[in-house]
FIRO-455747 format. One line per 8 residues: their letters; for each residue y, z, x of N, C-alpha, C, O. Coordinates in pm, whole numbers. Each point is the difference from the previous one (the first is absolute). Last residue first. Layout:
// FIRO-455747
A	Y/Z/X/Y/Z/X/Y/Z/X/Y/Z/X  ...
// end
This chain:
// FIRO-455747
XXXXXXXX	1025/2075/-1601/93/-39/-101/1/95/-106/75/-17/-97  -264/110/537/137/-32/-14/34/-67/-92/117/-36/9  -586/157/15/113/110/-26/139/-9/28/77/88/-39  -353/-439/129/-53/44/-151/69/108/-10/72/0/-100  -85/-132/556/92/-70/-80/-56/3/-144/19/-115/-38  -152/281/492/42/104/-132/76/-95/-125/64/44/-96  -214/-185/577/-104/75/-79/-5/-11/-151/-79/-42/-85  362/-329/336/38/126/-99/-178/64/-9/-82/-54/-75
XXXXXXXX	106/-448/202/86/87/150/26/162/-49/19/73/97  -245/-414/-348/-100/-5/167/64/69/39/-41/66/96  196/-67/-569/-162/64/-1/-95/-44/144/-121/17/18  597/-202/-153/29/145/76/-157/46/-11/-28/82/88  89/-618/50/-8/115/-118/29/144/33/-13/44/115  280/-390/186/-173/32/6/18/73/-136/102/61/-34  278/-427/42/-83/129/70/-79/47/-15/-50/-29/-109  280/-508/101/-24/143/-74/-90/113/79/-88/-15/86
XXXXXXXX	191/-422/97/132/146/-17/-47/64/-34/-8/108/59  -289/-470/2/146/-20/-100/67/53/-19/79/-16/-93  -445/117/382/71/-126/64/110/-70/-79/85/-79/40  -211/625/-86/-100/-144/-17/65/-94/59/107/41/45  29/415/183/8/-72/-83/-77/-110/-66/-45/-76/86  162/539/273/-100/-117/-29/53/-15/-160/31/90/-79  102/254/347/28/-73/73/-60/-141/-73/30/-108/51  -170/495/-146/121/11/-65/52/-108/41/70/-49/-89
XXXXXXXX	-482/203/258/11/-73/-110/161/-47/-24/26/-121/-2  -164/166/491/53/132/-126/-24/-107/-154/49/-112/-12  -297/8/496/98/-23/-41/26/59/-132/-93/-1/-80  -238/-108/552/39/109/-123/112/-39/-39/72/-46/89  -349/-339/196/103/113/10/3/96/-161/-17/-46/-113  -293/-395/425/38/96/-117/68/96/69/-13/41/115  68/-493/63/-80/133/34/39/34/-92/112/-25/-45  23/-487/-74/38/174/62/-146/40/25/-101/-56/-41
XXXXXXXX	108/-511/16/2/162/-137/4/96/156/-49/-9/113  300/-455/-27/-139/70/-7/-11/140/-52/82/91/6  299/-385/-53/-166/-94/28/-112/84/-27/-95/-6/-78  528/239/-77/16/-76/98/-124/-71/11/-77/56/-78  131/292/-195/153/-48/-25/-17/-102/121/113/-38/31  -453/362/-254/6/-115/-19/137/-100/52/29/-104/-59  -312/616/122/165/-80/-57/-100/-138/-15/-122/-7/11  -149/443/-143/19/-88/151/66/-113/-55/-28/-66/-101
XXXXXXXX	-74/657/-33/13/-186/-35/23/-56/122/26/50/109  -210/479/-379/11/-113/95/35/-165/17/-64/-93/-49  292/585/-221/-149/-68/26/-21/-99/109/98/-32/68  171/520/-290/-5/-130/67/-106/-77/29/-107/51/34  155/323/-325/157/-65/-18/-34/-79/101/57/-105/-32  -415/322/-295/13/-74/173/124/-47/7/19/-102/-66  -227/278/-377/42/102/99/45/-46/111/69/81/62  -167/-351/-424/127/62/25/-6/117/99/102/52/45
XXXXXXXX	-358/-493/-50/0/124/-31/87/63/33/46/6/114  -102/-504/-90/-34/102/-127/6/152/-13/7/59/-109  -20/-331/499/143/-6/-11/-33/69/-145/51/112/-15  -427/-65/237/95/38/81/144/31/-100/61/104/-27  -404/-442/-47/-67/130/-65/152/105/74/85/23/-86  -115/-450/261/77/18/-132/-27/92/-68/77/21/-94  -56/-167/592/-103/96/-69/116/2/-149/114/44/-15  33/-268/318/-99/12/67/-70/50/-67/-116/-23/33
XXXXXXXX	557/-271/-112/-77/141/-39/-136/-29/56/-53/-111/-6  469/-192/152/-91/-27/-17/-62/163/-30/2/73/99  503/-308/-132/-82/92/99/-154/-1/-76/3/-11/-123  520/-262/215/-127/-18/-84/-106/117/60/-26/6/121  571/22/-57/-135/-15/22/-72/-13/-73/5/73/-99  445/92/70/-9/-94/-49/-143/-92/0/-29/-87/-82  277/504/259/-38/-126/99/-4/-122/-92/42/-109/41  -25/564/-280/143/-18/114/22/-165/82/102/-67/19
XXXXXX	-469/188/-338/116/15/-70/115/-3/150/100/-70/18  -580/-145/-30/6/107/13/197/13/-5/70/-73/70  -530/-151/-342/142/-34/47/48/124/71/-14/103/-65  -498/-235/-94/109/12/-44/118/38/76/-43/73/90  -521/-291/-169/132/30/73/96/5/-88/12/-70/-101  -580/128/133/116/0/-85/124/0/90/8/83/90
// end
């Protein structure tokens, strides 16, 4: 799965999509995409991450608690 990384603008490649689903893990693993050849995986903060159309990660991958914040 790739999605956008919000400051760089990067195509970034999810390593483990079980990972990005769970809200407990604020960071997960990815490997850029921004030049020929695919990145070394690197950790990177959910928060930081975007779908490739802007829109933002669901709050039920990045919020434990998000049933009790509404």
């Amino acid at each position: 799965m790739f999605l956008r990384d919000k400051s760089s603008g990067d195509l970034v490649e999810v390593l483990e999509t079980t990972a990005l689903m769970d809200p407990n893990q604020d960071s997960i693993s990815v490997s850029r995409h921004a030049g020929e050849e695919k990145g070394d995986p690197e950790e990177t903060r959910k928060s930081e991450l975007v779908f490739p159309s802007g829109e933002a990660l669901p709050v039920c991958w990045t919020d434990a608690h998000y049933r009790v914040n509404f």
